[in-house]
SETORDREN-289528 format. One record per atom (N, C-alpha, C): x, y negated, z; residue in three letters. Coordinates in steps of 0.1 Angstrom, whole numbers, plus 5000, padded with zeros to 4 digits. Example, Ala and Ser with C-alpha at 12.3 -4.5 7.8 and 13.67 -1.06 7.14 Angstrom:
BEGIN
513250575078Ala 512350455078Ala 513250335078Ala 512850225071Ser 513750115071Ser 512950005079Ser 
This chain:
BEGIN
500850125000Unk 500050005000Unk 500949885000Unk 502149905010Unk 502849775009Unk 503349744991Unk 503549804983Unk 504049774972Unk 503249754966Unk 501949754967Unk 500849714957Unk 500949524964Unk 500749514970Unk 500349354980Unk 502149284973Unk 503349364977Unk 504349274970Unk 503849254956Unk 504149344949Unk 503649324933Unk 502449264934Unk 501549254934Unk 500349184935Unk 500948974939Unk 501948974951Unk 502348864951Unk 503048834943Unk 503548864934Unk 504948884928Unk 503848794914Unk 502748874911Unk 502048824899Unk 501648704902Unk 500948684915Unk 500148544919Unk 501448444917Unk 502748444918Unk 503448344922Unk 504148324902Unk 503948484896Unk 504448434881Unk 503448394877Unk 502148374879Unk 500848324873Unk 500848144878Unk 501748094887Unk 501547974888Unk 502747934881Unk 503847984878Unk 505147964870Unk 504647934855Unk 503148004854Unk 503447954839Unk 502347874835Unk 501847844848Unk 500647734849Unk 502147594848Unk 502747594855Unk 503747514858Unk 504647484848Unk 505447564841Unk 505847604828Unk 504947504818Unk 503947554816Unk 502947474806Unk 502747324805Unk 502547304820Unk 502847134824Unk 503647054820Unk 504747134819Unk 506247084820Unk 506847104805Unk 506147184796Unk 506547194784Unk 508047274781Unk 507847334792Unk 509347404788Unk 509347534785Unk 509847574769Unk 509847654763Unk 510347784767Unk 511347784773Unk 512047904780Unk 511547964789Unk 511247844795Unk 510347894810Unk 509147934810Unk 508247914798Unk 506847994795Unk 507448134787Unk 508548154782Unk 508748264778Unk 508848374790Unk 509648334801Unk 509848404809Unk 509348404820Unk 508448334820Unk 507448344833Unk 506148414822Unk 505948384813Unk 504748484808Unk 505648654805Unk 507048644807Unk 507548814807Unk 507248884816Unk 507348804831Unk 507048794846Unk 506048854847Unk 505348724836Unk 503748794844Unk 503448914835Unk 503648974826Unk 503249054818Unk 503049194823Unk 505149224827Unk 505449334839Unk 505049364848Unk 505149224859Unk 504849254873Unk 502649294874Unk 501949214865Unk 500949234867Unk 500649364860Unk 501049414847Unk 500949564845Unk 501349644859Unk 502249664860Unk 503049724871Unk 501449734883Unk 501249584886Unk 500249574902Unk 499149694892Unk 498649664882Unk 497449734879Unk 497449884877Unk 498449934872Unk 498450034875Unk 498850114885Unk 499450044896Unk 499450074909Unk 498350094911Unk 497250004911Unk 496249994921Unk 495350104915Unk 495550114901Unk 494850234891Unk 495050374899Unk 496450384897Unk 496750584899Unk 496950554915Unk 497350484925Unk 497450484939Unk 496250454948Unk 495250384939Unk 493850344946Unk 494350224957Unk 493550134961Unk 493550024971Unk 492850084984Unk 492950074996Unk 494450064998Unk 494650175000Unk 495350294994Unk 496250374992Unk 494750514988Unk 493550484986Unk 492950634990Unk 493850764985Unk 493750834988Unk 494250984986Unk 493151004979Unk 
C-alpha cells in the first residue's frame, strides 16, 4: 500500500510540473514533466489495478 500512495504522490506533484511547465513556456520542462507524468501515473494505475487499494488480497 505504501508504494501505491508514494507513486500516487509522485504523479500529483508531476501533474503540477506540467501545469507549471505550461505557464512558464518551457519547452523541456513540459517534455519531461509530461514523461514524469506519463510513467509515474501508468506505474500508480496499475498498481492500484493488479494490487487493489488498499492492498485487498
Amino acid at each position: 500500500m505504501g508504494l501505491v500512495i508514494i507513486t500516487a504522490l509522485v504523479t500529483l506533484l508531476a501533474l503540477f510540473a506540467v501545469v507549471s511547465t505550461f505557464k512558464n513556456k518551457n519547452a523541456l520542462g513540459i517534455f519531461f514533466s509530461l514523461a514524469t507524468l506519463g510513467v509515474f501515473g501508468w506505474f500508480t494505475v496499475m498498481t492500484v489495478l493488479h494490487s487493489g487499494y488498499p492492498g485487498g488480497h
